[in-house]
N, C-alpha and C positions, 0 to 999 in steps of 0.2 A: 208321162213327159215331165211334171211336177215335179216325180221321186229323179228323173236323172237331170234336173237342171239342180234339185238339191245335191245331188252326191256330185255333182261338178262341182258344185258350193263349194262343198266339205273340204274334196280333195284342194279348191285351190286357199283357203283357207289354212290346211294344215298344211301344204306350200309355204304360204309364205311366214306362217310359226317355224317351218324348221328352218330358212334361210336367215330366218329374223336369230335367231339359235344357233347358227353356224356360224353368223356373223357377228353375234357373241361371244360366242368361244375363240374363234380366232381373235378378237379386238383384248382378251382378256387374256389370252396366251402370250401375249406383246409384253414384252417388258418395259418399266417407263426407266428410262435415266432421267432423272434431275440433278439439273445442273443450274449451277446458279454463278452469274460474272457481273460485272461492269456493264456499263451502258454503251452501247457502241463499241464494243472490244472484240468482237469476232465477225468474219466474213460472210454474212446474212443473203447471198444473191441477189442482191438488188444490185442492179445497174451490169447486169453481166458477168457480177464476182462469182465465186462458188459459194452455194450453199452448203459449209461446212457440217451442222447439223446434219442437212439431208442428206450429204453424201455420206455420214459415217453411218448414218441409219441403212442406206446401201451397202454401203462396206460391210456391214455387220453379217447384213442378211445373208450374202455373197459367200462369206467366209463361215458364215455355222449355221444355214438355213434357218435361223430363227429370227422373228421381228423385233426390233426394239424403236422405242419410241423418243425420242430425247426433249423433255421438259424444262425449255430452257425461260429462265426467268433474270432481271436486273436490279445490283442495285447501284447506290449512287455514291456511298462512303464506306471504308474499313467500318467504321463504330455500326453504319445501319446492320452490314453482312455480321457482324459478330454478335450482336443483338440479339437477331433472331436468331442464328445457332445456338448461343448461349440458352436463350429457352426454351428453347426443344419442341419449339410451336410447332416447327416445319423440318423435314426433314430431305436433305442434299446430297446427290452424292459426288458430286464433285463441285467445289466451289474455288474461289482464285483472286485468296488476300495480297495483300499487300507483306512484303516482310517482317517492319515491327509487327505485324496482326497476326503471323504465323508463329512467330516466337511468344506470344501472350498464346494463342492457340495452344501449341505446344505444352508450355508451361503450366495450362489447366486440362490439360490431357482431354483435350477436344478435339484430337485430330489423330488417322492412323498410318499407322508405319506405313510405308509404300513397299510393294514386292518389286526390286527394278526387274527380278528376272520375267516378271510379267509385263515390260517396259522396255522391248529391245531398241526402242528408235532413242532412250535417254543417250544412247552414244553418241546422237546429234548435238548433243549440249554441250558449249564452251567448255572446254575445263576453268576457265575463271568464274564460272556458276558452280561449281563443283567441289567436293571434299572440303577443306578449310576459307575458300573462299564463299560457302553459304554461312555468311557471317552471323544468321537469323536463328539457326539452326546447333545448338549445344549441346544435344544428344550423340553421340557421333557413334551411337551404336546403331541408330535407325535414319531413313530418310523420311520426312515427311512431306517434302512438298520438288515438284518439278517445275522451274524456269518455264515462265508464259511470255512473258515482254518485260524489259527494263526500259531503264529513263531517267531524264533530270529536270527539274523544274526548274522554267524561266520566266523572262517576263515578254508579256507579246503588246506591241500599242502599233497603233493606226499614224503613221507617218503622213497621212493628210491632215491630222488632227495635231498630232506632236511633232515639233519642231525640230528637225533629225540635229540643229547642233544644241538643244536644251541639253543642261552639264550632267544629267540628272539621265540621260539615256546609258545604262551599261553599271547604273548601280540601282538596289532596292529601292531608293529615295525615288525613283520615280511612279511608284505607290503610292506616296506620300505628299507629291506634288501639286500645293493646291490650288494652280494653275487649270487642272484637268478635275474641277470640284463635282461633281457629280457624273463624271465619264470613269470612276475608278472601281474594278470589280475585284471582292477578296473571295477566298476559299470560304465555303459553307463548312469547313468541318475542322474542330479544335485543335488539332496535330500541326494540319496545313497552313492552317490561318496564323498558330502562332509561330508554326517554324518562319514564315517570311520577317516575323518580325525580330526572334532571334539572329538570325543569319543577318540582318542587318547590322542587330545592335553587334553583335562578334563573341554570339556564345554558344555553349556547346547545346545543340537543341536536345540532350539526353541526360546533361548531366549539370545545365541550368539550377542554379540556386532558388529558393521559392520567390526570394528578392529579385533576381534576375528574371524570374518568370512574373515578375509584378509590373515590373519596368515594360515589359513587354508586351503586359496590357494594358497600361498608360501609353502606350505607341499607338496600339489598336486601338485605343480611345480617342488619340486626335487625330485618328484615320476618319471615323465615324464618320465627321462631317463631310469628309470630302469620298465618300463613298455611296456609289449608285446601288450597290446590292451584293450582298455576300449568296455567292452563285454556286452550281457546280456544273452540270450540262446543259444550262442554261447561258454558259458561256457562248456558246456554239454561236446562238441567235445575235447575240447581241454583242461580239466582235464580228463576226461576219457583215452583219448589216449596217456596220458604222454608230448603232445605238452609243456604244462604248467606246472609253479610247486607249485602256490603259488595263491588264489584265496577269495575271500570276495564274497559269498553268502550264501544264506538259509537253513535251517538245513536240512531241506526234502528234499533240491536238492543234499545236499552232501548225504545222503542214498542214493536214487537212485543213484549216481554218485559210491557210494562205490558198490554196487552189479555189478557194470562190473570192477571195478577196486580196488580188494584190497590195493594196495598201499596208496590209499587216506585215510588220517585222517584229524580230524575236532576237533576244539576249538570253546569255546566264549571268546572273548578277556576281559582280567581281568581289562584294563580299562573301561569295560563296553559296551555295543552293543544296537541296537537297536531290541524290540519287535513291532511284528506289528499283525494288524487283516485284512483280507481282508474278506469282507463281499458282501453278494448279496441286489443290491437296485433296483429302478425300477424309468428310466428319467422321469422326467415331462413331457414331448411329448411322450410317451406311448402310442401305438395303441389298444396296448391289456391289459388293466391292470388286468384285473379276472385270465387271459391267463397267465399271469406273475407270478401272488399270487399261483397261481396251480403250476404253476412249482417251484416257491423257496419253497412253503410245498414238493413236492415229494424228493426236494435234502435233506430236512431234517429225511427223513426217515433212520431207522435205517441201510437198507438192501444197499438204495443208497450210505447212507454215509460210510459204511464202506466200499463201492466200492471204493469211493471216495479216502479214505483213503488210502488203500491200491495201488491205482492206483500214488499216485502223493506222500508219504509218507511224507506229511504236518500234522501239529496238529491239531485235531479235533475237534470242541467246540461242541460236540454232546456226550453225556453223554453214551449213549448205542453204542456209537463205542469204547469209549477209555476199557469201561469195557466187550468187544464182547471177547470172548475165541481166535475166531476165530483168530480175527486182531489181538491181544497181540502174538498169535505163532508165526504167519506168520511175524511181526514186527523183531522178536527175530531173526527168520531165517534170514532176510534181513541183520542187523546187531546186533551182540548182546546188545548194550548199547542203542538201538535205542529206547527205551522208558524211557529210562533215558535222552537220548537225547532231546529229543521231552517233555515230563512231569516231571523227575523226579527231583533229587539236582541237575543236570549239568546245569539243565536251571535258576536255582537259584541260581546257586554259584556265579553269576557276578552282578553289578549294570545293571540296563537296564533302558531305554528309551524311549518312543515311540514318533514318531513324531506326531507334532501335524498343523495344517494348519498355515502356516505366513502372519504377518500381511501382506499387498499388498507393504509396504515402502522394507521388509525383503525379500519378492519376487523379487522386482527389482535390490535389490542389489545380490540377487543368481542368477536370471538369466545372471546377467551382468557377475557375475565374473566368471561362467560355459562358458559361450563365450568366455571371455580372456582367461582361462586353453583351452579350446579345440581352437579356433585361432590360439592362439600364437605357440600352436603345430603344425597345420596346415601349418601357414605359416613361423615358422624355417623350416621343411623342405622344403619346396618348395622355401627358399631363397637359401641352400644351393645350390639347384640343378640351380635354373637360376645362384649363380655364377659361378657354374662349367660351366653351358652352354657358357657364359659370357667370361668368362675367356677361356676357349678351343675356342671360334672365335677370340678371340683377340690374341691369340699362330697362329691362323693360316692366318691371315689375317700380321702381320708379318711377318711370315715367305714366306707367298708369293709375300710379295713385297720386301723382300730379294733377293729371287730368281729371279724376276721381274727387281731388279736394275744390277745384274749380267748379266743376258741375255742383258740386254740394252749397258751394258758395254762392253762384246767382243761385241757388234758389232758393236762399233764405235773406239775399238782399233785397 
């Protein structure tokens, strides 16, 4: 009885080694995509959207029996995403900069050609995304990147908080307002923070003088004061909730930011603003690159992109979203001008800009002077506080050798 409650052992023992084994091999047969985007930039299934990810991981399976797994991770700026690629810590296969970042990309041959014949839904793409208008793009022997969402930067404030006839609504200067002293939130990252200040002052944010570019962090220096926090997806919170009153971002963040919170209204600043594109490319260390071209065609489908769309209420360079029944109602619903916003005269009523990569001499002078703006903030307050520390030991180290010379003193009177 013994030997057959042993060989029962055995057998369910070497059971579950070879299931434990099969279910390795399949888990390792899976291929991973890594993908790396923006924060809140694709249509994740929550609240009833589609699970983009998961459905291409079905799609995949569907169409070539094989599993893939998609490793999608976020970041928060151009400079963080290019950071890491640049050092080869980690490796992407599809990731989704910004323009100026794709043309510095380019230019240090970080990024690879795109096969479009393995890209047949790129025919959904504007042609104003296309051939001479990817303005980012210089090689015009190769493609490297396909249209994700475009956009224009405005400014969004809380009209229970701001005074809708203050003269200062519909230019930059309401940044600057220091009426709204600690309700004003700037860009966390160097490009952005100082394009708001060029486009103010009326210069070219690419081809700014180093003089020009100094002026413009003496702006940003007597923002300082009247700013609550240099943000990036932290906006979210804190224009939504009324923390804030007065804010410099994207036009599709202020839609979503308007659907939890009617109070917020949104300009483009009439000095002019920046337009940008952020586009899907694919690094030169690339694991998977076929893996890759399959995934940036399925975002280009009609049914994904107006997931897309609807999910993150960014501009669409996909020709069969902007004209879908569907998304123009649901748009409308969200906000009513919201396609006015997004395509129509609101986005053209202003001069625009786009950035474009700087030269490496233009770079060192921005980096440098982003360091003195956020240092110099850094460490005034932190002087204040050691001189208070400073100053309260020397109150009390006085004071107890006052009290030190009186005790001394009765007792030798």
């Amino acid at each position: 009885m013994k030997r057959v409650v042993c060989l029962y052992t055995l057998l369910l023992v070497l059971l579950t080694a070879l299931c434990i084994t099969l279910s390795s091999c399949g888990s390792e047969n899976a291929r991973t995509l890594y993908v790396y985007n923006w924060g809140e930039y694709i249509s994740d299934g929550s609240e009833g959207t589609l699970d983009v990810n998961a459905a291409f991981e079905e799609y995949y399976y569907e169409k070539y029996g094989k599993e893939v797994v998609v490793n999608y991770s976020t970041f928060s700026s151009n400079e963080d995403m290019y950071a890491k690629i640049n050092s080869g810590a980690s490796t992407y296969d599809v990731i989704v900069p910004s323009d100026y970042m794709i043309q510095r990309m380019v230019e240090e041959d970080l990024l690879a050609p795109l096969d479009l014949s393995k890209i047949p839904n790129y025919a959904n793409i504007d042609d104003d995304f296309k051939g001479e208008n990817v303005y980012y793009e210089d090689d015009t022997d190769n493609i490297y990147s396909v249209p994700y969402f475009y956009g224009m930067v405005g400014v969004i404030y809380n009209s229970s908080i701001v005074a809708e006839d203050d003269e200062q609504i519909g230019s930059w200067g309401l940044m600057w307002d220091a009426d709204y002293t600690g309700d004003i939130l700037q860009f966390n990252n160097n490009r952005d923070a100082f394009g708001t200040a060029l486009y103010y002052l009326g210069y070219d944010v690419n081809e700014a003088t180093e003089e020009q570019w100094r002026e413009a962090l003496e702006l940003l220096k007597s923002q300082k004061d009247l700013v609550q926090g240099y943000v990036m997806d932290e906006i979210f919170n804190k224009m939504k909730s009324g923390s804030a009153a007065v804010a410099s971002y994207y036009a599709g963040d202020f839609l979503a930011m308007h659907e939890d919170n009617e109070d917020l209204s949104f300009f483009y600043p009439k000095e002019g603003t920046n337009i940008y594109v952020d586009a899907m490319c694919i690094p030169k260390n690339s694991k998977n690159y076929d893996l890759a071209l399959e995934y940036i065609n399925f975002m280009c489908s009609e049914e994904v992109g107006v997931a897309n769309a609807l999910y993150t209420y960014y501009a669409s360079p996909l020709t069969a979203v902007v004209e879908n029944a569907e998304y123009q109602e649901t748009m409308a619903e969200v906000h009513e001008d919201a396609m006015e916003i997004l395509y129509g005269d609101m986005a053209a009523s202003v001069p625009t800009q786009a950035y474009l990569n700087l030269t490496p001499e233009r770079l060192t002078v921005l980096n440098s002077l982003w360091e003195e703006l956020k240092v110099e903030s850094s460490i005034g307050i932190g002087i204040y506080v050691c001189c208070a520390v400073i100053l309260g030991a020397l109150i009390l180290l006085v004071v107890y050798n006052v009290v030190k010379k009186r005790r001394w003193a009765k007792l030798y009177d």
